[in-house]
Short mmCIF file of the C-alpha atoms (twelve columns), coordinates in Angstrom:
data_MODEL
# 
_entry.id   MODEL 
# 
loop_
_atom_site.group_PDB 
_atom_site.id 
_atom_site.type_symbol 
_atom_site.label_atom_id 
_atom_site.label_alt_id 
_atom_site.label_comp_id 
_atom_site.label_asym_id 
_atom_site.label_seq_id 
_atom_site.Cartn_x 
_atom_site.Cartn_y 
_atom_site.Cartn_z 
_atom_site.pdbx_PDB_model_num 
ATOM 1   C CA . UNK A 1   124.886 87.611  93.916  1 
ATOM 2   C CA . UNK A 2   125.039 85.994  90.524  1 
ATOM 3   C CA . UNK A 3   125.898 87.866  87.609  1 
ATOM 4   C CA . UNK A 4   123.048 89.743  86.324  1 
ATOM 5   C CA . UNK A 5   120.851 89.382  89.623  1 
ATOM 6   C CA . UNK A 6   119.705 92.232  90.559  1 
ATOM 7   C CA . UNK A 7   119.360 93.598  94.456  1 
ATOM 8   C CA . UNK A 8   115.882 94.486  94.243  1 
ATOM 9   C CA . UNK A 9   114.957 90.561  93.490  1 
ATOM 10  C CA . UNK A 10  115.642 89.934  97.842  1 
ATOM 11  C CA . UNK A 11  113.602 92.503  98.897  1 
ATOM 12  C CA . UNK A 12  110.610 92.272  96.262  1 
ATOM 13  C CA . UNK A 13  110.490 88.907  97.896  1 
ATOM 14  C CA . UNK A 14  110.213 89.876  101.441 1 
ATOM 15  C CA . UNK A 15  106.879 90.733  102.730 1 
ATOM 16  C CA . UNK A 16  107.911 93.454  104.848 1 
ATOM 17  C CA . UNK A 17  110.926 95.327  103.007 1 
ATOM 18  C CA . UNK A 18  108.704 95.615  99.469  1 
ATOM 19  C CA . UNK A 19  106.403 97.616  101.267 1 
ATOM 20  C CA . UNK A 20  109.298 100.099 101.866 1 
ATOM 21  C CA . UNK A 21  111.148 102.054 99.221  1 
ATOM 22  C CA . UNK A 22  114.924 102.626 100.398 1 
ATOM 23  C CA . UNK A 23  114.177 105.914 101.506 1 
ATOM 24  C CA . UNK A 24  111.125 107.121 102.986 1 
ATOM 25  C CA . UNK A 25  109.729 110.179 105.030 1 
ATOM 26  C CA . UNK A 26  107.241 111.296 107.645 1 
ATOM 27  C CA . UNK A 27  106.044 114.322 108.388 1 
ATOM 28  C CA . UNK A 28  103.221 114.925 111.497 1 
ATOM 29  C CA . UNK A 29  102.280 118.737 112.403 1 
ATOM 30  C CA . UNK A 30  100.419 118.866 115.511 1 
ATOM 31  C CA . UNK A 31  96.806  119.895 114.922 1 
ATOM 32  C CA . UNK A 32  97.264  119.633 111.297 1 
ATOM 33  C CA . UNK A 33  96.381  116.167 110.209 1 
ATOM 34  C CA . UNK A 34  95.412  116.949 106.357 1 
ATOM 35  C CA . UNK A 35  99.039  117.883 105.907 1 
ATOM 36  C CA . UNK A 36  100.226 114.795 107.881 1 
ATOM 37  C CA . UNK A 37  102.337 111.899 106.690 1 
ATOM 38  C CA . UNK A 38  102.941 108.276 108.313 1 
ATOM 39  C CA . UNK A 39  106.339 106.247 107.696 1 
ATOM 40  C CA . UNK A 40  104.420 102.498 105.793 1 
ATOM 41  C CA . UNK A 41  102.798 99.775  107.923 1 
ATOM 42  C CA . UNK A 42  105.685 97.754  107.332 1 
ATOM 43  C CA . UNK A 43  108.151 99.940  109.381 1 
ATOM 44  C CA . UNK A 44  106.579 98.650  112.516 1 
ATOM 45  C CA . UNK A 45  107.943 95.088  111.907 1 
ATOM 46  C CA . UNK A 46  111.519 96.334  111.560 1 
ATOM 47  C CA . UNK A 47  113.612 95.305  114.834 1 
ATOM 48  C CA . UNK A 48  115.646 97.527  117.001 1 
ATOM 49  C CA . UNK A 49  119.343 96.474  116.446 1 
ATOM 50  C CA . UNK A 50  121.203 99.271  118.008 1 
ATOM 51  C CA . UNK A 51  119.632 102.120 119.360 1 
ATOM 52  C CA . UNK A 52  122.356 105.195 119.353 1 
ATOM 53  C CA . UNK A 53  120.353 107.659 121.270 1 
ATOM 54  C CA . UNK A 54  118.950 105.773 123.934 1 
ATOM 55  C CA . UNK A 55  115.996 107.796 126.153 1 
ATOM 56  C CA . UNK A 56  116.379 110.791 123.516 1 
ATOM 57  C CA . UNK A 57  113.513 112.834 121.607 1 
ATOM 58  C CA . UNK A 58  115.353 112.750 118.757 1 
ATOM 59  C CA . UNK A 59  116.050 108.853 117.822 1 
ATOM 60  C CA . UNK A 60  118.888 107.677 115.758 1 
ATOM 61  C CA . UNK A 61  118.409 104.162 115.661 1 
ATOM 62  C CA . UNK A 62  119.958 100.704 112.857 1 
ATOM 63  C CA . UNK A 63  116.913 98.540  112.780 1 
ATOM 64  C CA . UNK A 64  116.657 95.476  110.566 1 
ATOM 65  C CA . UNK A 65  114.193 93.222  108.809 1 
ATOM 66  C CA . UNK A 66  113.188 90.042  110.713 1 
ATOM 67  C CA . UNK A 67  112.561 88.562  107.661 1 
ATOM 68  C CA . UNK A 68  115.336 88.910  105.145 1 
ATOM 69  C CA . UNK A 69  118.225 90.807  107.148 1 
ATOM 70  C CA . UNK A 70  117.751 94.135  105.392 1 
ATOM 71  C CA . UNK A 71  119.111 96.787  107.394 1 
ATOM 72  C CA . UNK A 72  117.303 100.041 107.369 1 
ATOM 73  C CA . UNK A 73  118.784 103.580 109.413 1 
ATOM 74  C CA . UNK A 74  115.642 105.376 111.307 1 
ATOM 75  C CA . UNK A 75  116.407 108.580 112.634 1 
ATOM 76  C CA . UNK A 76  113.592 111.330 113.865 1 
ATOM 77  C CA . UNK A 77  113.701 115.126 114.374 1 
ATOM 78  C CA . UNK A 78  111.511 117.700 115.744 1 
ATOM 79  C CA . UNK A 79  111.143 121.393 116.206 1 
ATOM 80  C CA . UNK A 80  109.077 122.552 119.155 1 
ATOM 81  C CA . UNK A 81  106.902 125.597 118.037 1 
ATOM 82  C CA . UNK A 82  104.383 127.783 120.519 1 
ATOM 83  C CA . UNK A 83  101.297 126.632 118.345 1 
ATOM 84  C CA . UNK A 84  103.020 122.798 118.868 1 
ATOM 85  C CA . UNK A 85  105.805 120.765 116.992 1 
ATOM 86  C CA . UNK A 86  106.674 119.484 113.899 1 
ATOM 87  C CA . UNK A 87  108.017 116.010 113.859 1 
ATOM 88  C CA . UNK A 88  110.065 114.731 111.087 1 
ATOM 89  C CA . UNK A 89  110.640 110.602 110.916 1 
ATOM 90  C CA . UNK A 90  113.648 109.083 107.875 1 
ATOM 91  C CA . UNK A 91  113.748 105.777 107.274 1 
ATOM 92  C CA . UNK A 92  116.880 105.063 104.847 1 
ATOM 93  C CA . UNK A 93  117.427 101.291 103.350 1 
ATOM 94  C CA . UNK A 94  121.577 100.394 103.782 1 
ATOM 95  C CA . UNK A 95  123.627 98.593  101.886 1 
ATOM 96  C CA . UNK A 96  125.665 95.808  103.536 1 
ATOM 97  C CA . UNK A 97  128.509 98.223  103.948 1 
ATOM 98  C CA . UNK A 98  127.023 100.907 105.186 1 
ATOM 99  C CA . UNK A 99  125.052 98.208  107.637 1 
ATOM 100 C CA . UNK A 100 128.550 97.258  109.066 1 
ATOM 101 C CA . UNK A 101 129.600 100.221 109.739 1 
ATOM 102 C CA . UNK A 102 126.910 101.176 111.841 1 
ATOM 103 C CA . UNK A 103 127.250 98.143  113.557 1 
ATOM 104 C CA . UNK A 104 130.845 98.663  114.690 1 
ATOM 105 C CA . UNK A 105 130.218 102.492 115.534 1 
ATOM 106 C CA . UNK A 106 130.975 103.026 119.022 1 
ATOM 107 C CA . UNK A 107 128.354 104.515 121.333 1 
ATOM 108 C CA . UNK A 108 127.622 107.974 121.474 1 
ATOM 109 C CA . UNK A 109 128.222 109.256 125.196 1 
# 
């Protein structure tokens, strides 16, 4: 980047990642929709990269922007209760850096 260009000016130009702030948050309680939350529209575009927790309820997963290479860290939580669950869902924008090293971390057994 030149001098004085900020890192915002990529992704207000990409038609998925200005739809997404570099953190965002989900929240579903099950039979509770009023107090309900949805990660944005544009998280469904974002591509699996690496998927850490393969076949797990709790995913931990780098995805990235098909459109201008942003790469974003999804990760999802939930707590089973009797009256039903609580499902949490993080979305967190990376910088290159922290994009690399997710890409070279070795596979959790």
């Amino acid at each position: 980047m030149q001098n004085g260009e900020s890192h915002e000016a990529p992704r207000a130009q990409c038609g998925t990642c200005s739809g997404l702030k570099d953190e965002e948050y989900a929240f579903l309680k099950c039979g509770r929709p009023e107090s309900s939350t949805t990660l944005p529209a544009a998280f469904k575009f974002l591509k699996v990269v690496r998927d850490f927790k393969p076949m797990s309820s709790r995913a931990l997963q780098l995805r990235q922007c098909p459109e201008c290479g942003s790469y974003y860290l999804y990760r999802s939580d939930y707590e089973y209760l009797t009256n039903g669950t609580e499902d949490e869902e993080f979305l967190t924008r990376l910088t290159e850096e922290q994009a690399a090293e997710w890409i070279e971390r070795p596979e959790e057994p």
